[in-house]
TIZASE-745002 format. One record per residue (C-alpha): residue number from 1; residue in one letter; x, y, z. Coordinates in steps of 0.02 Angstrom, whole numbers, plus 32768, in hexadecimal, padded with zeros to 4 digits. Layout:
N
+------+------+------+------+------+
: resi : resn :    u :    v :    w :
+------+------+------+------+------+
:  NUM :    a :    X :    Y :    Z :
...
+------+------+------+------+------+
REM end
This chain:
243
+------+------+------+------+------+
: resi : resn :    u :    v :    w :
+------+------+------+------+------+
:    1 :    x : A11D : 9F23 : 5EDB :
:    2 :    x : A1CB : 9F14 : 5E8B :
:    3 :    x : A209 : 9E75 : 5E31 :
:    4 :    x : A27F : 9E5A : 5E9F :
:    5 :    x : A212 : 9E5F : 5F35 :
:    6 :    x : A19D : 9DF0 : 5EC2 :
:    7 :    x : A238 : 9D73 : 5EAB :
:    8 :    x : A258 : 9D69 : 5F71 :
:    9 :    x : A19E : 9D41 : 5F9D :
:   10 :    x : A1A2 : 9CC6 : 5F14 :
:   11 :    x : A23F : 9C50 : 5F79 :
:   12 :    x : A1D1 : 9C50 : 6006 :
:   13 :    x : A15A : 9BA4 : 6026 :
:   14 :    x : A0E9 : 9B97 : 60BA :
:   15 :    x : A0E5 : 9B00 : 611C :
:   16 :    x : A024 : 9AE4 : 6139 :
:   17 :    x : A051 : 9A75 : 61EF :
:   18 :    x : 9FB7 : 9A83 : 6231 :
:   19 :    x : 9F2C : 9A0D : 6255 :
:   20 :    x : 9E9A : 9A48 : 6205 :
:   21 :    x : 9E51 : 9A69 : 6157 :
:   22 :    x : 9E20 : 9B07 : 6197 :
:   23 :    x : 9E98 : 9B5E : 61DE :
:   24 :    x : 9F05 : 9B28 : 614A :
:   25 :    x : 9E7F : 9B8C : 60D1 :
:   26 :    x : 9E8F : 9C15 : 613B :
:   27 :    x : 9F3E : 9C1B : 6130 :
:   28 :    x : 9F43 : 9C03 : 6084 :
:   29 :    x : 9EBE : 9C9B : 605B :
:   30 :    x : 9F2A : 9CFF : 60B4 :
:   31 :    x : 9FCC : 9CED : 607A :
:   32 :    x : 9F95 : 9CB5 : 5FD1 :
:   33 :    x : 9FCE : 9D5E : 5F7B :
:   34 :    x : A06B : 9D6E : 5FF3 :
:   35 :    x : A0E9 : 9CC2 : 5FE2 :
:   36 :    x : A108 : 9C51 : 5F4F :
:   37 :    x : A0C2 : 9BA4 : 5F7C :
:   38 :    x : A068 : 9B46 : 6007 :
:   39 :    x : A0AE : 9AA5 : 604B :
:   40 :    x : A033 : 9A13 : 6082 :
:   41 :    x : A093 : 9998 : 60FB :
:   42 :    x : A05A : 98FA : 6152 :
:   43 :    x : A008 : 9959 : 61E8 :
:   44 :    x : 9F97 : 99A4 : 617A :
:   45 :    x : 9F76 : 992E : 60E5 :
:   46 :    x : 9F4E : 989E : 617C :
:   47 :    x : 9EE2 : 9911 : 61CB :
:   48 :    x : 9E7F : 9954 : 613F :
:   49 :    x : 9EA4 : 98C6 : 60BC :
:   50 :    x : 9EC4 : 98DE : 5FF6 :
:   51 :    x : 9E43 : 995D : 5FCF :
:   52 :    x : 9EAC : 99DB : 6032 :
:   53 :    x : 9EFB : 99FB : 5F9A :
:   54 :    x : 9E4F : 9A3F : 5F2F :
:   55 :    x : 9E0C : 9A87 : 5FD5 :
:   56 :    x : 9ED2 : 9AF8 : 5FD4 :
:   57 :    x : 9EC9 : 9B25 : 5F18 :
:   58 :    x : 9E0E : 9B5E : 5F19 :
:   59 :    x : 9E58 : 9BD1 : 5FC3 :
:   60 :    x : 9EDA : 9C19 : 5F47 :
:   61 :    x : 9F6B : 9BAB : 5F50 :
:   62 :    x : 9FB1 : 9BA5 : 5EA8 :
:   63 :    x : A054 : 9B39 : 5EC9 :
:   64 :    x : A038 : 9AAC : 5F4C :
:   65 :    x : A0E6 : 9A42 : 5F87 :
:   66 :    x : A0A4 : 99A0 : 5FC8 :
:   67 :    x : A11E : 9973 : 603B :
:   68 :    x : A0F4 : 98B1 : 602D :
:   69 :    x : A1AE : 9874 : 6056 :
:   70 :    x : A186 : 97D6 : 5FD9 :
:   71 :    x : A212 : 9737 : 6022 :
:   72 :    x : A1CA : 969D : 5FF7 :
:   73 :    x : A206 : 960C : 5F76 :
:   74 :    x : A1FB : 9663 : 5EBA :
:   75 :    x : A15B : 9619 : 5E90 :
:   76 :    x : A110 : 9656 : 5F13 :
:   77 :    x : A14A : 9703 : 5EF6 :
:   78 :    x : A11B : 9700 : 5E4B :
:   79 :    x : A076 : 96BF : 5E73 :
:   80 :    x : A05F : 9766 : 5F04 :
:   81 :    x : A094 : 97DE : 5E8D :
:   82 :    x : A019 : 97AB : 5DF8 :
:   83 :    x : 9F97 : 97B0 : 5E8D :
:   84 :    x : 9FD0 : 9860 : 5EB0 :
:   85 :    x : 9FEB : 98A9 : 5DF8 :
:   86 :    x : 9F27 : 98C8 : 5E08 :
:   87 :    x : 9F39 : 995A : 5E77 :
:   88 :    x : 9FA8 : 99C4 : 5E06 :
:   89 :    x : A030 : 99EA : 5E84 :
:   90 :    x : A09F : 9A68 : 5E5A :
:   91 :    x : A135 : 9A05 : 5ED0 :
:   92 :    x : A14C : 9956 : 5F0D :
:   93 :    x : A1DE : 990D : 5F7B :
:   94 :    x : A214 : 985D : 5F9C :
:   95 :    x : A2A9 : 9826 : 5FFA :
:   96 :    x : A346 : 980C : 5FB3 :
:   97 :    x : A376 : 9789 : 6028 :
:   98 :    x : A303 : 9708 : 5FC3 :
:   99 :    x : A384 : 970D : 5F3E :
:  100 :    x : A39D : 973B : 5E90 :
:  101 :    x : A32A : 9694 : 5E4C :
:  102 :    x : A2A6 : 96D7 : 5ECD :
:  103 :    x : A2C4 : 979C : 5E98 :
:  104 :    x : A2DD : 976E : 5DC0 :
:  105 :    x : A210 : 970B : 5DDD :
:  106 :    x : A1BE : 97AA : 5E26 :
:  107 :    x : A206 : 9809 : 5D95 :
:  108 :    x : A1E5 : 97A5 : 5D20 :
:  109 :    x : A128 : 9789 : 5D66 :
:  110 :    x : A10E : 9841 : 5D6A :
:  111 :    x : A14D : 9868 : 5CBF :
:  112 :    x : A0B8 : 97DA : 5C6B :
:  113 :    x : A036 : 9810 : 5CCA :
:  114 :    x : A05C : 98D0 : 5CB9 :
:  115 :    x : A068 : 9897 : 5BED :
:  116 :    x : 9FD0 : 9833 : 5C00 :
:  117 :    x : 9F6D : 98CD : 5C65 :
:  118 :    x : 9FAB : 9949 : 5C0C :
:  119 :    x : 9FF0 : 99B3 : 5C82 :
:  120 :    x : A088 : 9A08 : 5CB7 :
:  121 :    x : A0FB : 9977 : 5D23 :
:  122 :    x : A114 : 99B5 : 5DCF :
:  123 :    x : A1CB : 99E2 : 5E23 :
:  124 :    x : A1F6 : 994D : 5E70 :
:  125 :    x : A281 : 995D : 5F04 :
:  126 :    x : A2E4 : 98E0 : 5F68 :
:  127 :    x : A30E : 9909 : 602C :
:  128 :    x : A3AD : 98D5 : 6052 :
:  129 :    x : A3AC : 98EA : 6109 :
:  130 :    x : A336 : 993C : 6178 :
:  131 :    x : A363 : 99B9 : 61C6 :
:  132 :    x : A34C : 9993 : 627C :
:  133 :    x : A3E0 : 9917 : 626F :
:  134 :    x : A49C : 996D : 6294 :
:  135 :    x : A52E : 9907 : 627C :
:  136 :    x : A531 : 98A1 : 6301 :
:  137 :    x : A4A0 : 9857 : 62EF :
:  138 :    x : A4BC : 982E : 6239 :
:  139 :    x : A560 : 97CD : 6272 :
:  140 :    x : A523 : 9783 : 6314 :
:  141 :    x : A497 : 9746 : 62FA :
:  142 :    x : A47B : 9750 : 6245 :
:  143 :    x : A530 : 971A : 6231 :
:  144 :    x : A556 : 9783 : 6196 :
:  145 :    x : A604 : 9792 : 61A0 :
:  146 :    x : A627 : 9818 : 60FF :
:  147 :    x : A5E7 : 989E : 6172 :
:  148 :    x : A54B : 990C : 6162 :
:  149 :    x : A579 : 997D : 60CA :
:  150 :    x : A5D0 : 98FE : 6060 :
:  151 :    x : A529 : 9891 : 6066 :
:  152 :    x : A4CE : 990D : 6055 :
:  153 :    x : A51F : 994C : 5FAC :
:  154 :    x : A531 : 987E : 5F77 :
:  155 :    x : A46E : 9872 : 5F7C :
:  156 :    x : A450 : 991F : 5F26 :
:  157 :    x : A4BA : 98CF : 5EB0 :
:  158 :    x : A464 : 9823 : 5EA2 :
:  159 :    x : A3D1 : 9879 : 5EB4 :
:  160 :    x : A403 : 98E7 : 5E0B :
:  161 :    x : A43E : 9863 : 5D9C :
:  162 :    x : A39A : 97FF : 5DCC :
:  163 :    x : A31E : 9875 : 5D76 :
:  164 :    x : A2F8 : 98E9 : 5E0C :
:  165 :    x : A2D9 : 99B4 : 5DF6 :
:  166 :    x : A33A : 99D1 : 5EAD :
:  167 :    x : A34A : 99A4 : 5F5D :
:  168 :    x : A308 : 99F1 : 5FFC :
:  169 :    x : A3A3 : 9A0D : 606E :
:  170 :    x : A3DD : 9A7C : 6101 :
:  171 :    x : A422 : 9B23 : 60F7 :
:  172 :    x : A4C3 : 9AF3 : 611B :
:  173 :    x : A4E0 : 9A7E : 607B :
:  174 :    x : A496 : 9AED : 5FE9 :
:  175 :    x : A534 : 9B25 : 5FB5 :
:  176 :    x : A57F : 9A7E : 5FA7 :
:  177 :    x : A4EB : 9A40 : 5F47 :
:  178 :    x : A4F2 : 9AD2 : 5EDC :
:  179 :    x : A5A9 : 9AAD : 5EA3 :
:  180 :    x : A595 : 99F2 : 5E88 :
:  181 :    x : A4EB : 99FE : 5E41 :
:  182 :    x : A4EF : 9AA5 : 5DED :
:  183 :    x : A48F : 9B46 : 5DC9 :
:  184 :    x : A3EC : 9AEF : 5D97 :
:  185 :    x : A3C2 : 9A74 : 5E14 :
:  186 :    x : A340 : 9AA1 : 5E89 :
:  187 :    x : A368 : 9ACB : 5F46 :
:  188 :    x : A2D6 : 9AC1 : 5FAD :
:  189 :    x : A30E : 9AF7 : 605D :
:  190 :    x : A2BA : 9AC9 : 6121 :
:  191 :    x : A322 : 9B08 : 61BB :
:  192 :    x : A2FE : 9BB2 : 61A0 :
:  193 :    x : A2CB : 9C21 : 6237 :
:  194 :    x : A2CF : 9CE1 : 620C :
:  195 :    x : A353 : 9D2E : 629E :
:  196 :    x : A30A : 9D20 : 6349 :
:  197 :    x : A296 : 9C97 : 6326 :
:  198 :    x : A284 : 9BF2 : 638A :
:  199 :    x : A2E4 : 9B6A : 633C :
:  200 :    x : A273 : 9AEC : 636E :
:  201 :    x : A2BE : 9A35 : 6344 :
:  202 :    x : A31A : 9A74 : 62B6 :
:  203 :    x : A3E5 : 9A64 : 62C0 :
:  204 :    x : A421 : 9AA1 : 623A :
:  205 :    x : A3D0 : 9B46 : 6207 :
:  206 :    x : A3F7 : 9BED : 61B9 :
:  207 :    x : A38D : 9C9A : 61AD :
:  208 :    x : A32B : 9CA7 : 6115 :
:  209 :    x : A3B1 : 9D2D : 60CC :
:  210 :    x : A449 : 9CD3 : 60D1 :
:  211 :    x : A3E5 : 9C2E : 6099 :
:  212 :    x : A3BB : 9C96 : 5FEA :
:  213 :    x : A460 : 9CD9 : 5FF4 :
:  214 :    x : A4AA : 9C34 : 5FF5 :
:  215 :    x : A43F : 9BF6 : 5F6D :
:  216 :    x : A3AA : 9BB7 : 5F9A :
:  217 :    x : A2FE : 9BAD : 5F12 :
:  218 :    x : A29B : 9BA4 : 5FA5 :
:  219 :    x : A279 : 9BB1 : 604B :
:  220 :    x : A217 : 9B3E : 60BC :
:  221 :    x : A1BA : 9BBC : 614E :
:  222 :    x : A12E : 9B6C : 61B6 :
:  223 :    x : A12F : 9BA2 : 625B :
:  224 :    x : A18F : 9C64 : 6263 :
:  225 :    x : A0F2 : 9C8F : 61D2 :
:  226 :    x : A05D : 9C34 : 61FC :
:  227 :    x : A061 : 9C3A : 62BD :
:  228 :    x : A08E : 9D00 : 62BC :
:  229 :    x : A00B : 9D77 : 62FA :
:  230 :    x : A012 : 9DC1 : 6251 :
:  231 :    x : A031 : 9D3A : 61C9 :
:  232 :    x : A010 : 9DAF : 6145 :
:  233 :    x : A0AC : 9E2C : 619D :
:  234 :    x : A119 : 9D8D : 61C9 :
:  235 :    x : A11D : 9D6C : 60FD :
:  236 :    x : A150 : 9E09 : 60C7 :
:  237 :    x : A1C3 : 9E2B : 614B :
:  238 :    x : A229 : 9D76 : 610B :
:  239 :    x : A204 : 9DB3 : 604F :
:  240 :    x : A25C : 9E4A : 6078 :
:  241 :    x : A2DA : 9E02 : 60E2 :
:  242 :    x : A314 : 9D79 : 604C :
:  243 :    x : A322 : 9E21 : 5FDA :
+------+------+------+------+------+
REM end
């Protein structure tokens, strides 16, 4: 395999939405070799409970992105992610919309405890806003006024000057992000659907290609990969697609 086709697998992270333990060992077996990182999000981790994450790595998973969302009062965030240092995540997220006292605690709590473990700190990322949520939502009911992409790039921002690695954000802002936040700060993209796939409740999405094109570290793919008749096929067809 060729480094570049090496590099494209590497963007690509897994969403594990399913309900069991084992079908998400299966999955991960599979595609272990084939995609950079398996995410764990709160279908799954409520379903099978913490020790998803030993039950994944012992399967082959060597990067796992809990997708925990953290938004809760700062000590409380603090006090989840000591709790979840344990597991030796690769990736952690939290919402950005708890604010910067909220985002600068979880940083801080995960930098002592990886110290005090001593262990490599996970990437911790802030969503800014999910991607099921188009503009009009955002100012009707949300009542955001700035519009979509100027929020979004004013919590990537807050969300970089508070400690965090990155942000998980649609397709359609990684550009914008890039500028303000520049070339290092992690872009951890959902909304992509390789061309012809079902959108599902997604609204603003992009095909894998033109979501690396545009920038993107990595790629959030649940459904298009693990739901194909051919996982193993469905990988390699997006690694080769993002090349």
């Amino acid at each position: 395999m060729s480094m570049e086709s090496n590099m494209s697998k590497e963007k690509i992270i897994v969403a594990l939405d399913v309900d069991s333990e084992n079908q998400a060992v299966e999955l991960v077996k599979k595609l272990s070799g084939e995609v950079g990182a398996f995410k764990v999000g709160l279908e799954l981790f409520n379903s099978a409970g913490p020790a998803i994450f030993e039950s994944l790595k012992k399967a082959g998973a060597e990067k796992i992105f809990y997708d925990a969302k953290m938004h809760d009062i700062p000590n409380t965030v603090a006090s989840a992610m000591r709790a979840v240092m344990k597991h030796n995540l690769w990736m952690i997220n939290m919402h950005c919309t708890g604010g910067s006292e909220m985002m600068k605690a979880g940083v801080e709590a995960v930098q002592k405890t990886a110290t005090e473990l001593g262990i490599e700190p996970p990437k911790l990322i802030g969503v800014t806003v999910l991607t099921s949520i188009d503009t009009m939502t955002l100012m009707d009911e949300l009542r955001v006024s700035s519009g979509l992409v100027r929020y979004v790039v004013h919590l990537a921002k807050l969300a970089k000057s508070s400690g965090l690695d990155g942000v998980v954000a649609s397709p359609m802002e990684i550009e914008y992000i890039r500028e303000a936040c520049g070339a290092d700060f992690l872009i951890v993209t959902p909304g992509v659907r390789p061309a012809g796939a079902e959108v599902g409740d997604q609204k603003r999405v992009m095909t894998p290609a033109e979501a690396a094109a545009a920038g993107a570290n990595y790629l959030v793919i649940g459904r298009p990969i693990t739901r194909a008749d051919d996982p193993i096929a469905a990988a390699r067809s997006i690694a080769s697609e993002i090349k």
